[in-house]
PLY file of the C-alpha trace (Angstrom):
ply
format ascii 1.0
element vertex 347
property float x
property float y
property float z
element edge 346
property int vertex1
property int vertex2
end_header
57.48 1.35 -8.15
57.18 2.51 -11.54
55.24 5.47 -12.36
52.72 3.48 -14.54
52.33 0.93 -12.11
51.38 3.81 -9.22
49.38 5.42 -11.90
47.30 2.26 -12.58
46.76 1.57 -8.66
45.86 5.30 -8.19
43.23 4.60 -10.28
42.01 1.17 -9.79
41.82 2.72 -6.01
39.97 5.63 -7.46
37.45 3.14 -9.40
37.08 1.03 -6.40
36.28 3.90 -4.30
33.52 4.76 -6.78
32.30 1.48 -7.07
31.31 1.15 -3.43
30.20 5.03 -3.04
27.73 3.55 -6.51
26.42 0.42 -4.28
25.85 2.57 -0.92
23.29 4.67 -3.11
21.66 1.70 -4.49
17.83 1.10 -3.00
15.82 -2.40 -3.63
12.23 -1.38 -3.53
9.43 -3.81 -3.44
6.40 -2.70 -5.17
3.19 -3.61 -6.55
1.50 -2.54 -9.82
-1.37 -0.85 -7.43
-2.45 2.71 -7.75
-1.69 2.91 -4.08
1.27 2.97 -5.07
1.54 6.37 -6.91
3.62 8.36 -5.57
6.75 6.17 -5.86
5.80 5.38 -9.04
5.93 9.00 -10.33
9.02 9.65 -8.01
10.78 6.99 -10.25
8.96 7.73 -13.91
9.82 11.34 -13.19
13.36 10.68 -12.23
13.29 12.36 -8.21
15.20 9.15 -7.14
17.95 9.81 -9.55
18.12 13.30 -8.72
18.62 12.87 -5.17
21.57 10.45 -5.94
20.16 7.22 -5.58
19.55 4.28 -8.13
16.47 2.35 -6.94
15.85 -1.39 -8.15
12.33 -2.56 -8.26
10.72 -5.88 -7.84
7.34 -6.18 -8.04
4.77 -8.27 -5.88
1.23 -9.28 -6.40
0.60 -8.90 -2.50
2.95 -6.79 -0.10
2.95 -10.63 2.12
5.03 -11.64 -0.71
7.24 -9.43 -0.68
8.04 -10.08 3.53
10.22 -12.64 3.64
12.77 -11.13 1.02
12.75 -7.61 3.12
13.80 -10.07 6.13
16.14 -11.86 4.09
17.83 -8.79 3.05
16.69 -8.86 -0.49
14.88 -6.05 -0.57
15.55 -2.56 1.62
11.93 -1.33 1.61
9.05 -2.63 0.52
5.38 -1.79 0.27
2.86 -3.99 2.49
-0.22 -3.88 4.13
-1.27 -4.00 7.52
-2.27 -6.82 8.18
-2.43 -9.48 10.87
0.88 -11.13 9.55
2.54 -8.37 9.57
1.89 -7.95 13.15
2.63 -11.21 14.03
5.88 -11.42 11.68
7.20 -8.74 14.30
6.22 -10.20 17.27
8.43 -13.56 16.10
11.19 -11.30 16.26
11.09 -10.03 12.23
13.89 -7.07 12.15
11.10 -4.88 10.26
9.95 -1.38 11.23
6.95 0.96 9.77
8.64 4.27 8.17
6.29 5.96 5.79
2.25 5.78 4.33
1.57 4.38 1.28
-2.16 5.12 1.04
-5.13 5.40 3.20
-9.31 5.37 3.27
-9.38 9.45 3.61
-13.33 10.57 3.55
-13.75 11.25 0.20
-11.00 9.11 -1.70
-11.67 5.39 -0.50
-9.66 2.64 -1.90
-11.54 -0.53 -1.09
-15.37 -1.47 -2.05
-17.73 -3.97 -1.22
-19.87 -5.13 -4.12
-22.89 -7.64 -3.63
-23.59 -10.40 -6.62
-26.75 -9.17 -8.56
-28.50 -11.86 -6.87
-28.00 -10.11 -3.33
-28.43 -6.41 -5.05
-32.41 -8.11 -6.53
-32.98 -8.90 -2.60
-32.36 -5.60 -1.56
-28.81 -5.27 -0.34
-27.98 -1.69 -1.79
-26.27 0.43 0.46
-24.49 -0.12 3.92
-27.47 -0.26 5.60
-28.72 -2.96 3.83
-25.70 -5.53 4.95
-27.56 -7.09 7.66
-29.18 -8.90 4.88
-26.27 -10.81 4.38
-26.36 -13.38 7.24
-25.66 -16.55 6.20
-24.17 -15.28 2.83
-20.66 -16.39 1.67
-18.31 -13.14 1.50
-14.95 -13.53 -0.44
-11.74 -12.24 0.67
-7.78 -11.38 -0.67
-6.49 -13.26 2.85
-7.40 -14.00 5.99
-6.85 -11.21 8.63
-6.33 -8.74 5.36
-7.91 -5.01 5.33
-10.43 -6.43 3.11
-11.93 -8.72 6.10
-11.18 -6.17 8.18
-13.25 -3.74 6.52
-15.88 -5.96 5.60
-15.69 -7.18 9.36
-16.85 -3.53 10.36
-19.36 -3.10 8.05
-21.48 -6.53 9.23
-20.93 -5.24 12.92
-22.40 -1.99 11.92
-25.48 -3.63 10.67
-26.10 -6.05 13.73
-24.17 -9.13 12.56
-21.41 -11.49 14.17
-18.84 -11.49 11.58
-16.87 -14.62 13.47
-20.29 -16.96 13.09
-22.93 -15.26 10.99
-20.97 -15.38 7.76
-19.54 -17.93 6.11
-15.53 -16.18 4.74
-14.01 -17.29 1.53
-10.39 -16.60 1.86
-7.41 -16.07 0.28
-8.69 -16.05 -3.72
-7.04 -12.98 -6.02
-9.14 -10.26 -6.43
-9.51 -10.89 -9.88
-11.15 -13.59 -9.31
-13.27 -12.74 -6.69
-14.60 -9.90 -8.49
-15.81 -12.98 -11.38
-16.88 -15.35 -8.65
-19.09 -12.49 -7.91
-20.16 -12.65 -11.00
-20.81 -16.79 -11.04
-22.55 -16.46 -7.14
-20.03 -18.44 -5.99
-19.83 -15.67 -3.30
-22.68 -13.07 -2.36
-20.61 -9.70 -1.74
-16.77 -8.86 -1.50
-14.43 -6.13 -0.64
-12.12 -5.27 -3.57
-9.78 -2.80 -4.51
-11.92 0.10 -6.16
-10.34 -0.69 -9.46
-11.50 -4.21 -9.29
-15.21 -3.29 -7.41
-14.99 -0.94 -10.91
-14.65 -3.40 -13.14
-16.81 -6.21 -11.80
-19.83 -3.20 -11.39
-19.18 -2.40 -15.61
-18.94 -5.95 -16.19
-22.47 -6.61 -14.90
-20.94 -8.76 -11.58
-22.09 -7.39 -9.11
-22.78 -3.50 -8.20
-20.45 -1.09 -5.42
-22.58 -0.39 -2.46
-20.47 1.33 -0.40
-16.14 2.57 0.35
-14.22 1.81 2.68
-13.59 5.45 3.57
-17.59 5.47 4.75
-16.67 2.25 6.92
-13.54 2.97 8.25
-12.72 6.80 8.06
-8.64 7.19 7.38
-8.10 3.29 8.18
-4.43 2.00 6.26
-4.68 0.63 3.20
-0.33 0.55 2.55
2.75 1.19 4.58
6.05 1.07 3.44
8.08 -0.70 5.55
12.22 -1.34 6.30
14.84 -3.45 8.31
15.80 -1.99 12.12
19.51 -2.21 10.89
19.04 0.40 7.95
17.38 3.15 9.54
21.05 3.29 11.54
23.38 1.61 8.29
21.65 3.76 5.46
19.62 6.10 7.28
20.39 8.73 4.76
19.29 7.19 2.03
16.38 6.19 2.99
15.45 9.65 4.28
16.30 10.62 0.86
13.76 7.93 -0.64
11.32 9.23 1.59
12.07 12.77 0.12
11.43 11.58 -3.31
8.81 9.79 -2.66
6.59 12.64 -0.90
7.14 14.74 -3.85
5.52 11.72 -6.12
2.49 11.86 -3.05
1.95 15.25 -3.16
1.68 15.22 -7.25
-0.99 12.08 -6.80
-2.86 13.46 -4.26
-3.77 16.38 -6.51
-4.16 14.47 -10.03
-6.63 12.18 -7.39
-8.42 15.30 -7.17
-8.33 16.57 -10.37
-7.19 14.14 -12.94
-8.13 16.17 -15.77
-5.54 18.86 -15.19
-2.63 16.07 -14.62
-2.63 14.11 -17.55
1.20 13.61 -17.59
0.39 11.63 -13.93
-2.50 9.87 -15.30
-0.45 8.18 -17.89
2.33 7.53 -15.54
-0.47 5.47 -13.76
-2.04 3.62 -16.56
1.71 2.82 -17.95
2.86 1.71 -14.25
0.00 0.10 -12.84
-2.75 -2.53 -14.24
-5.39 -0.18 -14.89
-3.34 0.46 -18.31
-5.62 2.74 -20.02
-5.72 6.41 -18.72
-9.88 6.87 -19.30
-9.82 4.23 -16.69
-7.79 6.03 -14.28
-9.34 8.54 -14.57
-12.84 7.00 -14.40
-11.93 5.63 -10.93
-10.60 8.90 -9.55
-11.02 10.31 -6.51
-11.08 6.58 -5.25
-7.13 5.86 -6.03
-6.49 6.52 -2.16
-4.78 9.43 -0.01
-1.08 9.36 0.59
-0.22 11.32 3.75
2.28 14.46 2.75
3.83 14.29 5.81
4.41 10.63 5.10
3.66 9.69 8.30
1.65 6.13 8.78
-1.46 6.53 10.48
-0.11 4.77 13.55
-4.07 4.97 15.69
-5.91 3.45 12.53
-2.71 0.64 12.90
-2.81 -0.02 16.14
-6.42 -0.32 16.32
-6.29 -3.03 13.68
-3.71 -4.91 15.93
-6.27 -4.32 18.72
-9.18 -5.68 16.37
-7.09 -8.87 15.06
-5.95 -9.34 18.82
-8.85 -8.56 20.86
-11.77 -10.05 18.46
-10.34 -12.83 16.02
-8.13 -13.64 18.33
-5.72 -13.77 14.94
-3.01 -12.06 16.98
0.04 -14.20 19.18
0.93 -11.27 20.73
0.51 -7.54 20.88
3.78 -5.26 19.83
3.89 -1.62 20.71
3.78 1.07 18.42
7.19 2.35 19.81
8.16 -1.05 18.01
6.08 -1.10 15.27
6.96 2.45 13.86
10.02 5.27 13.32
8.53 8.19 12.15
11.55 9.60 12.49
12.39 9.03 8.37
9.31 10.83 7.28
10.24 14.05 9.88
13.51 14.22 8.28
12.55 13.89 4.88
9.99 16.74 5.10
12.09 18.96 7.05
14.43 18.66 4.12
12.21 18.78 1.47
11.25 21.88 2.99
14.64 23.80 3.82
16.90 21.90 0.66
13.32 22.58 -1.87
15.13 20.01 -5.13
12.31 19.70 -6.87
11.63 23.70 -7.50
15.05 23.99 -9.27
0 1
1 2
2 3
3 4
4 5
5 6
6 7
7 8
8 9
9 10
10 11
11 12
12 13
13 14
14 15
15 16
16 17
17 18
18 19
19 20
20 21
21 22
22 23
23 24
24 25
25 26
26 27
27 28
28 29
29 30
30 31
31 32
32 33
33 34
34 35
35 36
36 37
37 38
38 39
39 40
40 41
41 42
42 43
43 44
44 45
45 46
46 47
47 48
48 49
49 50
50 51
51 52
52 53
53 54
54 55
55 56
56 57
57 58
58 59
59 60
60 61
61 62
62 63
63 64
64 65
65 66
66 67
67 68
68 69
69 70
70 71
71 72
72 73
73 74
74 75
75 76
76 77
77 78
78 79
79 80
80 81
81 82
82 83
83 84
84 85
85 86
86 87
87 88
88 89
89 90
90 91
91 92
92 93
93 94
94 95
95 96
96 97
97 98
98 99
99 100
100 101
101 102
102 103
103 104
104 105
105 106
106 107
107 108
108 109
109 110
110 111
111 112
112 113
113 114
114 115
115 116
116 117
117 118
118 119
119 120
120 121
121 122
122 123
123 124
124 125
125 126
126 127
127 128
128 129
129 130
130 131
131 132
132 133
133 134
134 135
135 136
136 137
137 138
138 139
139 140
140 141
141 142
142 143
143 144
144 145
145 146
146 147
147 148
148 149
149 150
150 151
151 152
152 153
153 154
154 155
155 156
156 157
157 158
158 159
159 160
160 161
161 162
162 163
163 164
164 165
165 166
166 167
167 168
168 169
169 170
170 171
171 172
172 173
173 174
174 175
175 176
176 177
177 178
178 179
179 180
180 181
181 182
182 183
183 184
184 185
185 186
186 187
187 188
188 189
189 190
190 191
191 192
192 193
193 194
194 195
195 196
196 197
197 198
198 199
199 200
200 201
201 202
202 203
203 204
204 205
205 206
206 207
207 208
208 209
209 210
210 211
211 212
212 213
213 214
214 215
215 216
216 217
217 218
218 219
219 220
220 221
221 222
222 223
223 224
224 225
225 226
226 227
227 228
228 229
229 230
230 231
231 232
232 233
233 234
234 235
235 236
236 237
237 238
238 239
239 240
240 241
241 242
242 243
243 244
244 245
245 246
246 247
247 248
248 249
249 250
250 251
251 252
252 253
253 254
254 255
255 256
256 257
257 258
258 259
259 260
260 261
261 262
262 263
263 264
264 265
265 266
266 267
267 268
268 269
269 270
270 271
271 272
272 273
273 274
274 275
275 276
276 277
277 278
278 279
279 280
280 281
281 282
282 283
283 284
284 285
285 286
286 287
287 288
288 289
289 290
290 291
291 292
292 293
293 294
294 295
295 296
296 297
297 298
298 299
299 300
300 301
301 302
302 303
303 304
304 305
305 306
306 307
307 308
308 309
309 310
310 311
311 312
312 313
313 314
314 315
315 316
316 317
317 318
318 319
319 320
320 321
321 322
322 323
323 324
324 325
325 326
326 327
327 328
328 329
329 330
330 331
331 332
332 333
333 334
334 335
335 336
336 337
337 338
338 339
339 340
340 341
341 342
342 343
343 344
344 345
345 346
């Protein structure tokens, strides 16, 4: 062989080789432009992915549902959801998908989801959690059907005396943004929204907040990121090194959460990332952008008790799956023993 021909196979070899060392670090992440989802939005505006070694390619949902079906399919690696009923029952079809890491929760103190009344319902009295009972008979408006926001809601009418299967009458499935102008139009009597959105329909003159979700259900999941069974043994590394990243980006929103004023640089990541846009509003809606556990660990009880709920009271549930199923927390021990010991984000 001739010396330029070994040469030029020496080195196609040699680009090869770093072609497919390039593609193992690549990560196709599924978010949503939701405050919840802070910390991996800073991890990726402030460039921790990259640092770690990994490229990370983003596709963003309106609804973590949406974005099922292409983690299934392979489309995506991880992706952001909620926990829902579908989720549970997506699993218990056989879905290859696994629970690794938090992506926001309803910590006392920093709850994500509101219920707001219509004006109407506000005139006759309904004001503050106690105050819900009035509400039989009244049409409530939800994101989906078995979502947090019914579940939430659900809780709430219990607390005050109600039936929530018979003495309500549920609007489902209808965007938040438009639930939060229905509210406006009475073409529903009270909601549970997305802070942001209970926000914005309160200053719009829709419909005042009565009461969080943090008061209603104390630490309940708002977000989980979630992964394929395959890739926590075929890229377990990577992921671990997501994870890493990522709890950096939670640790830095947890505190702007608490203190937005002295973390401007992560308020403006938010407005530019999410669709609050402008960072007065982010900051207007803070402490209520949600808590991201720094351990990254899902709050598997709060979880399991929704199954339990959806199962046991809806009857929304096929079948129960176990938590030993459900979750690995085994990514988010890793990650924070490593953040820990390896410390890349103090160099």
């Amino acid at each position: 062989m001739k010396i330029s021909a070994m040469l030029s196979a020496v080195f196609g070899a040699a680009l090869s080789l770093t072609q497919v060392a390039h593609a193992a670090d690549v990560l196709r992440i599924g978010e949503g432009p939701f405050i919840t989802g802070g910390g991996f939005l800073i991890a990726n505006e402030k460039g921790y992915f990259k640092k770690l070694g990994l490229e990370i390619q983003t596709r963003m949902f309106m609804d973590g549902q949406q974005a099922v079906p292409a983690l299934i399919a392979g489309e995506l690696d991880i992706s952001f959801m909620t926990a829902n009923a579908s989720l549970f029952n997506s699993i218990a079809r056989g879905a290859p998908l696994v629970v690794i890491l938090d992506r926001g929760n309803n910590k006392s103190g920093r709850g994500y989801t509101v219920i707001n009344v219509s004006k109407a319902m506000a005139e006759a009295g309904v004001k503050t959690a106690a105050d819900i009972g009035k509400l039989k008979g009244k049409k409530i408006g939800v994101s989906g059907t078995g979502s947090i926001n019914q579940y939430v809601f659900s809780l709430a009418l219990q607390n005050a005396g109600l039936d929530p299967r018979k003495d309500v009458q549920w609007i489902f499935n209808i965007p938040q943004p438009d639930l939060m102008k229905m509210l406006g139009q009475n073409q529903v009597d009270a909601t549970d929204l997305a802070y942001q959105f209970g926000f914005f329909a309160e200053k719009n003159g829709w419909g005042p907040m009565i009461v969080t979700g943090d008061k209603i259900d104390p630490d309940g999941t708002i977000g989980v990121f979630a992964t394929r069974q395959e890739l926590i043994r075929d890229k377990r590394d990577l992921l671990v090194r997501f994870a890493m990243a990522y709890l950096q980006g939670a640790k830095e929103f947890n505190a702007a959460a608490a203190d937005p004023g002295k973390h401007q640089d992560i308020v403006d990541i938010l407005a530019k990332t999410t669709a609050l846009k402008n960072p007065e509003t982010v900051k207007a809606i803070a402490p209520n952008w949600s808590y991201v556990n720094e351990d990254g660990k899902p709050n598997v009880a709060s979880i399991m008790k929704m199954q339990d709920y959806w199962a046991n009271y809806y009857d929304y549930i096929e079948k129960k799956v176990t938590s030993e199923r459900l979750f690995d927390l085994s990514i988010a021990k890793e990650a924070l023993q490593r953040l820990n010991t390896e410390k890349p984000f103090s160099k």
